[in-house]
C-alpha positions as CSV (number, residue, x, y, z in Angstrom):
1,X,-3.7,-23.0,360.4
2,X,-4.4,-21.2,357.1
3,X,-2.0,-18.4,355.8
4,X,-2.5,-16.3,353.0
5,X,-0.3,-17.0,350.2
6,X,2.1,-14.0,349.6
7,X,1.2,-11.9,346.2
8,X,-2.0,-13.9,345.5
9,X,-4.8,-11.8,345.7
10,X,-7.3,-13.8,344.4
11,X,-9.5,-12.7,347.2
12,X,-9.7,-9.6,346.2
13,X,-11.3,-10.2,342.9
14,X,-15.1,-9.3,342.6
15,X,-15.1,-7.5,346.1
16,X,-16.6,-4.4,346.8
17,X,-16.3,-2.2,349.7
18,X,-19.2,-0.9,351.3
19,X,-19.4,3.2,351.9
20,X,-20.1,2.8,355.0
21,X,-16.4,1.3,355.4
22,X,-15.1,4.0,353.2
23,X,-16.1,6.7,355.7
24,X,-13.5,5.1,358.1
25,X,-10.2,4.0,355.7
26,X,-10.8,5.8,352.4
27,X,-9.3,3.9,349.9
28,X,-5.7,4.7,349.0
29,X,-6.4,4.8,344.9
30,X,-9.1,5.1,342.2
31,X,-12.4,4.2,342.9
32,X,-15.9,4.2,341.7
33,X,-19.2,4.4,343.3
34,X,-21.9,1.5,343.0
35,X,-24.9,1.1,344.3
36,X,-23.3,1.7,347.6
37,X,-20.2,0.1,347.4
38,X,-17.2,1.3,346.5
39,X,-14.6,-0.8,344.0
40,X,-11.7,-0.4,342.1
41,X,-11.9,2.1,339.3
42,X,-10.6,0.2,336.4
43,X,-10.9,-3.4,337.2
44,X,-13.1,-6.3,339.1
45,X,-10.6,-5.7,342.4
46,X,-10.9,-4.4,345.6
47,X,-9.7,-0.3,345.8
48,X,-7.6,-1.3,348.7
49,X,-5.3,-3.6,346.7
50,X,-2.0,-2.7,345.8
51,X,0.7,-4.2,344.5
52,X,-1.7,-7.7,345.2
53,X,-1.5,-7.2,348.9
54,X,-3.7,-5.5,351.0
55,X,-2.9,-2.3,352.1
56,X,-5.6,-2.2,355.0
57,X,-5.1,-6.2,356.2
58,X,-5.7,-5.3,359.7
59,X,-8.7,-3.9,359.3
60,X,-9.9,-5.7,356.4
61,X,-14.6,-5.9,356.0
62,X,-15.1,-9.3,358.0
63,X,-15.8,-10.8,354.4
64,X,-12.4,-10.6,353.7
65,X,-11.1,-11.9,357.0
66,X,-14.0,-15.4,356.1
67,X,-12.3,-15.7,352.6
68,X,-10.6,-18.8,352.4
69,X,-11.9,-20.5,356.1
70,X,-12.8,-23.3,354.4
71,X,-16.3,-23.9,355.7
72,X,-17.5,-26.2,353.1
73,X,-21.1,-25.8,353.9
74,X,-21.1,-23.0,352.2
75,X,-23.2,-22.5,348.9
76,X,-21.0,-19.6,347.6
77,X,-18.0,-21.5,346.3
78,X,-16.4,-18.2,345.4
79,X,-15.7,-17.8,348.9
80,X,-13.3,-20.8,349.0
81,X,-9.6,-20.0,348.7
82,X,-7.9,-22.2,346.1
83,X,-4.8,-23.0,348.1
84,X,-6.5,-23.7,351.5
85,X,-5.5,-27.0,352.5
């Protein structure tokens, strides 16, 4: 079984939030607006990423809950979690 490495957050690099998502659990810091996503205001994270853990893990977008699942079919090897084994 897979389990997050603790402090890591390299997950949450390049994400964006949909609104849509927003409406429901408004990020807890800075954000900007993109072309209908929603990201962190000064970097390439995710908004909901503090201290590199997630502040809204239990309801994390379904992207977030696939990063790292190992699937190696897929194309997009940004997906694929570094310290999966």
């Amino acid at each position: 079984m897979f389990e997050c490495k603790e402090n890591c957050g390299i997950c949450c690099k390049g994400i964006a939030v949909d609104e849509s998502f927003t409406r429901k659990h408004p990020p807890p810091r800075g954000f900007r607006r993109e072309n209908g996503q929603v990201k962190h205001i000064d970097a390439d994270l995710c908004a909901y990423l503090i201290d590199r853990k997630c502040s809204i893990y239990e309801h994390r977008p379904k992207a977030c809950r696939l990063f790292g699942s190992g699937n190696p079919a897929w194309k997009n090897k940004s997906m694929m979690c570094p310290f999966f084994n």
